[in-house]
N, C-alpha and C positions, 0 to 999 in steps of 0.2 A: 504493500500500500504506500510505504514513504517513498520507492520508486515512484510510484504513479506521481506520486503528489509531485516530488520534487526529482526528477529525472537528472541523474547523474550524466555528466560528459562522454560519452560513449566511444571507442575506438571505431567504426563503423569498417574498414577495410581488416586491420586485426580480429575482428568480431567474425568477420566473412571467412575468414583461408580456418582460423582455428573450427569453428562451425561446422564446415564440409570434409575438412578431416576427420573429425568425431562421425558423421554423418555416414561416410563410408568404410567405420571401423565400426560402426550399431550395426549398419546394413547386413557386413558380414556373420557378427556374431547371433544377429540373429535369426538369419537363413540355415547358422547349424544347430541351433536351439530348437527350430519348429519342425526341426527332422527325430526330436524325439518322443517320446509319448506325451501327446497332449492330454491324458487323463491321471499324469502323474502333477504332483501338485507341485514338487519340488521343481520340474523341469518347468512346469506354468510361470510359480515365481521367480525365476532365474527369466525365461522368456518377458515377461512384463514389466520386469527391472529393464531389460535390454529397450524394449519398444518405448519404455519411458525416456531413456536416455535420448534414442533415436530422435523420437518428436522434440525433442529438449533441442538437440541439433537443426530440426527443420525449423523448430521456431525460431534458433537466431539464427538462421540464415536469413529467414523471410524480416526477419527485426534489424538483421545489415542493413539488407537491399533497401529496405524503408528508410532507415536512417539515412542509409549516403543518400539517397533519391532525393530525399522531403524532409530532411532532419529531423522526424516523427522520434524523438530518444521516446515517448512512454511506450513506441511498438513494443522494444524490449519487456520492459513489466507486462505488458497483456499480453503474449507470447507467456512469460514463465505461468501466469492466472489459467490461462488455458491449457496447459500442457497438467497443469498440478488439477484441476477437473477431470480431465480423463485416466489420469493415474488414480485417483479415488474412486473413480467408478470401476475400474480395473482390479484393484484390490478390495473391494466390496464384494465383488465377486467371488474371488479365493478365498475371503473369510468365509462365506457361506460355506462355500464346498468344501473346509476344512473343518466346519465345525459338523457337516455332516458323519466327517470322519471319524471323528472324536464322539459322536452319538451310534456310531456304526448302523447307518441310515443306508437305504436303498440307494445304490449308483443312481444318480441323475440319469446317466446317457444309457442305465439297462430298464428294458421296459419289463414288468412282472409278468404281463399278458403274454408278451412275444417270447418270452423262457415258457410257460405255459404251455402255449401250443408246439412249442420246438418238441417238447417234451412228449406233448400227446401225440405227434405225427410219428415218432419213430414205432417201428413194427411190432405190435406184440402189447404195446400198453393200450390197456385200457382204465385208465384213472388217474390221476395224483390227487395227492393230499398235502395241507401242512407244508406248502412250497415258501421259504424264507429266501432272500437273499439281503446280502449282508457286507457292507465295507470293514475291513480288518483294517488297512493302514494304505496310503494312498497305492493306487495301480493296485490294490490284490482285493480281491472279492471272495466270500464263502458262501455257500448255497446249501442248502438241506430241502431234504423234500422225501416222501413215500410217493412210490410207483406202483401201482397194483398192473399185472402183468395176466397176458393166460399162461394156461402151464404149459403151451410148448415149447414158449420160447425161456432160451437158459440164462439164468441170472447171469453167467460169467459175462454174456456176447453184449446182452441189453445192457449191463453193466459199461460194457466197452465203447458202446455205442453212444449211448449219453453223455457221458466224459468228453468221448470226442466233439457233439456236438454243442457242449455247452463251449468249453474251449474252442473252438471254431469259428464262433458265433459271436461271446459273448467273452470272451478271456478267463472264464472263469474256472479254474483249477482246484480249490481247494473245497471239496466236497464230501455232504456225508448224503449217503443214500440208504432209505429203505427199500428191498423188495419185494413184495407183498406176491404172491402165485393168488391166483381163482380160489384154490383147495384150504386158504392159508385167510381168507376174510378175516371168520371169527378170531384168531389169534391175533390179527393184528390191529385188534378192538383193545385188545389187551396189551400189547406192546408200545400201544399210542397214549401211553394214560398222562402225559404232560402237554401235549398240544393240542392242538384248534382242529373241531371239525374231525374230531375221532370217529364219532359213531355214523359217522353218516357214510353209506355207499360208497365205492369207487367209483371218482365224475368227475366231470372239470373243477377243477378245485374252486374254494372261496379265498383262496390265498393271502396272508396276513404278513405285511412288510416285517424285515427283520429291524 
C-alpha cells in the first residue's frame, strides 16, 4: 500500500533484463514440475511456488514496459496486489485438499459411483457392499469393500482382476477385500457385524464415504 501511495524511483531498464531472466528460469522449472503427479500435494506446492514466482516475473516485466513507456512507477505495486490474489487463491486450494488428507476424506478427483460400477462390471460379481475409499497421505489411497461373487468364478482370478482394475483406473493399491461366494450369504451376515448395510442382499451398494 505505501508503494501505491508513494511510489518509489524505479530502475525501469534494470527492472526489465532482471525480470525476463527470472521469467525464463520459472518457465523452465516449471515445465519439469507439471511433468509430475498433479494429485501429489507436495509436487502441487512446489509447482505453485514456481507459477507464483513466474507471474511475479510477468508482472514486472509488464511494470518495466509501463514505467519506461509512461512513467506509471504505481504499475509496479498493482503488478505485486495482483500476482499476491492469485497466489491466495492458489493456496486456498491446497489447504483444502490437504486438510482433506488429514480427515482421510474421499479423493476429490475419485468418483464412488465410477469405483462402483468398475467393480460391478467385472465377471462373476454380483453385488458389493460396504464400498469405503479413503486418503492415507497425499498420492496413496485405500479402498475396502465386500464382493458377493457366484460360485464359479474363483476368489484367487476375481481377486486378480479387481486389483488390476482399481489400479488401472483409479491408482488405487492399497486394499482390503471381502469375498462373499452365493453359498456363503448367510455367513457373511455375520462376518459384517461393524459396517453399513450388512443385512441387506447383495446389490449395488449404498456406499458410505471413508
Amino acid at each position: 500500500i505505501q508503494r501505491w501511495r508513494s511510489p518509489a524511483d524505479i530502475k525501469g531498464v534494470e527492472m526489465l533484463v532482471i525480470a525476463t531472466g527470472g521469467l525464463v528460469v520459472n518457465i523452465i522449472s516449471a515445465w519439469l514440475l507439471h511433468s509430475g503427479d498433479k494429485h501429489d500435494l507436495n509436487m502441487r506446492g512446489a509447482f505453485l511456488h514456481v507459477v507464483g514466482d513466474l507471474l511475479g516475473s510477468v508482472a514486472a516485466i509488464a511494470a518495466g514496459v509501463l514505467i519506461l513507456s509512461f512513467g506509471w512507477l504505481w504499475a509496479d505495486a498493482a503488478g505485486s496486489i495482483l500476482i499476491s490474489v492469485i497466489i491466495i487463491i492458489g493456496a486456498w486450494r491446497l489447504i483444502l485438499d490437504s486438510v482433506n488428507v488429514l480427515l482421510e476424506g474421499t479423493p476429490s478427483h475419485i468418483s464412488m459411483t465410477a469405483v462402483e460400477n468398475l467393480l460391478l462390471d467385472a465377471d462373476g460379481v454380483t453385488g458389493i457392499h460396504d464400498l469405503h475409499v479413503w486418503t492415507i497421505s497425499s498420492g496413496l489411497y485405500a479402498l475396502s469393500v465386500h464382493i458377493s461373487h457366484n460360485d464359479a468364478v474363483l476368489h484367487s482370478d476375481l481377486l486378480q482382476t479387481v486389483r488390476n482394475r482399481l489400479h488401472d483406473r483409479f491408482g488405487i493399491d492399497h486394499l482390503t477385500i471381502q469375498m462373499e461366494g452365493t453359498s456363503q450369504e448367510n455367513e457373511a451376515v455375520f462376518t459384517c457385524e461393524t459396517g453399513s448395510n450388512c443385512f441387506e442382499p447383495p446389490a449395488r451398494s449404498k456406499f458410505a464415504n471413508g
